[in-house]
C-alpha positions as CSV (number, residue, x, y, z in Angstrom):
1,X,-14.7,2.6,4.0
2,X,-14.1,-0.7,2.9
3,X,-12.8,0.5,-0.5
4,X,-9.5,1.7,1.6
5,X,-9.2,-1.0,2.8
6,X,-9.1,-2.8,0.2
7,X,-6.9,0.1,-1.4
8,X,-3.8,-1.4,0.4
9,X,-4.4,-5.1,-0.7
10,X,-4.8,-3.6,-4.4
11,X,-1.6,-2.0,-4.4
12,X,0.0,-4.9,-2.2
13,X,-1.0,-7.4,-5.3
14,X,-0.1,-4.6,-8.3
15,X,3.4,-4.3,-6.7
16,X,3.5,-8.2,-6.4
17,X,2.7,-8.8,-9.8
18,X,5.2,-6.3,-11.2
19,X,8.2,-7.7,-9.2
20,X,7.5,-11.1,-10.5
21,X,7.0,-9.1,-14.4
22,X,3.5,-10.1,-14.7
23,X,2.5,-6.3,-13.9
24,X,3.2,-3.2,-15.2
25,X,6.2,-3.0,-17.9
26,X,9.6,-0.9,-17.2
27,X,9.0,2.4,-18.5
28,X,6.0,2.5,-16.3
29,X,7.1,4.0,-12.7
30,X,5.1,1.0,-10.8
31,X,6.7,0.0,-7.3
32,X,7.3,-3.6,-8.0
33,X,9.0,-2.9,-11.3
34,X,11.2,-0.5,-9.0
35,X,12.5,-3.6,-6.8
36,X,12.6,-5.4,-9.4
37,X,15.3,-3.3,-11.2
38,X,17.2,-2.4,-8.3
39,X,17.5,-5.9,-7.6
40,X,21.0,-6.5,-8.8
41,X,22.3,-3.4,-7.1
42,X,21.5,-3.5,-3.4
43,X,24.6,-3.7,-2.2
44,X,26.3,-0.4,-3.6
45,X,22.7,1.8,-4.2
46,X,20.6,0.3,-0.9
47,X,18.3,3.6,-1.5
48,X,17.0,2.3,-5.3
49,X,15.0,-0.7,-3.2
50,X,14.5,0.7,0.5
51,X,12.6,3.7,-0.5
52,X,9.8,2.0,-3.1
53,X,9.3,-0.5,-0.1
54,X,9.1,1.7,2.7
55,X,6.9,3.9,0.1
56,X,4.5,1.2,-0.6
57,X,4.5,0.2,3.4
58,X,3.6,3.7,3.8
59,X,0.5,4.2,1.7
60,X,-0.7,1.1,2.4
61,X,-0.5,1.5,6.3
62,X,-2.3,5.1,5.2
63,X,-5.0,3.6,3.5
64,X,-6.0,1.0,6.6
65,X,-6.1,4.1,8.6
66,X,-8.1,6.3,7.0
67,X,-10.4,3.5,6.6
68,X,-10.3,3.0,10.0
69,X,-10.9,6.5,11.0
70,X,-13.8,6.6,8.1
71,X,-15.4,4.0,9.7
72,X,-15.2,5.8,13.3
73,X,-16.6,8.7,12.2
74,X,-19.3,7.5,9.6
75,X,-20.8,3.8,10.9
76,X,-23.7,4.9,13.2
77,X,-23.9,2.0,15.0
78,X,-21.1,2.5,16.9
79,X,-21.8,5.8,17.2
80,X,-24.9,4.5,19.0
81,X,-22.7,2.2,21.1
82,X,-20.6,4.9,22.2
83,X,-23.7,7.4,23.5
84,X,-25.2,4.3,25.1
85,X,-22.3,4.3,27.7
């Protein structure tokens, strides 16, 4: 459960890293490395740096939910909380 959540910072700080080029080198396909290329041509290709973003906002908002919903279904003290009302 926690590892999820932690799943998001993870990929939050790999993607970080690459955009400044202390992560992952260009021929790796790594998010940050993504941005970081498109960089120069946002204005006439939008799509080269909205897409990696919105697809690292996506499995990032995916990974606090399914901890979330984990944590719902498997921490039995809130289970217990729930019957005792």
């Amino acid at each position: 459960m926690l590892t999820t959540l932690n799943l998001g910072t993870i990929i939050l700080t790999a993607a970080g890293l690459s955009y400044i080029g202390l992560g992952a080198q260009p021929p790796s396909p790594e998010w940050g490395a993504m941005l970081t290329g498109a960089r120069d041509f946002f204005p006439g290709a939008w799509w080269l740096s909205v897409f990696p973003g919105i697809s690292i906002m996506v499995v990032v908002l995916f990974m606090n939910i399914l901890g979330d919903a984990a944590r719902d279904v498997l921490d039995p003290w809130l289970k217990e909380m729930r019957t005792s009302e």
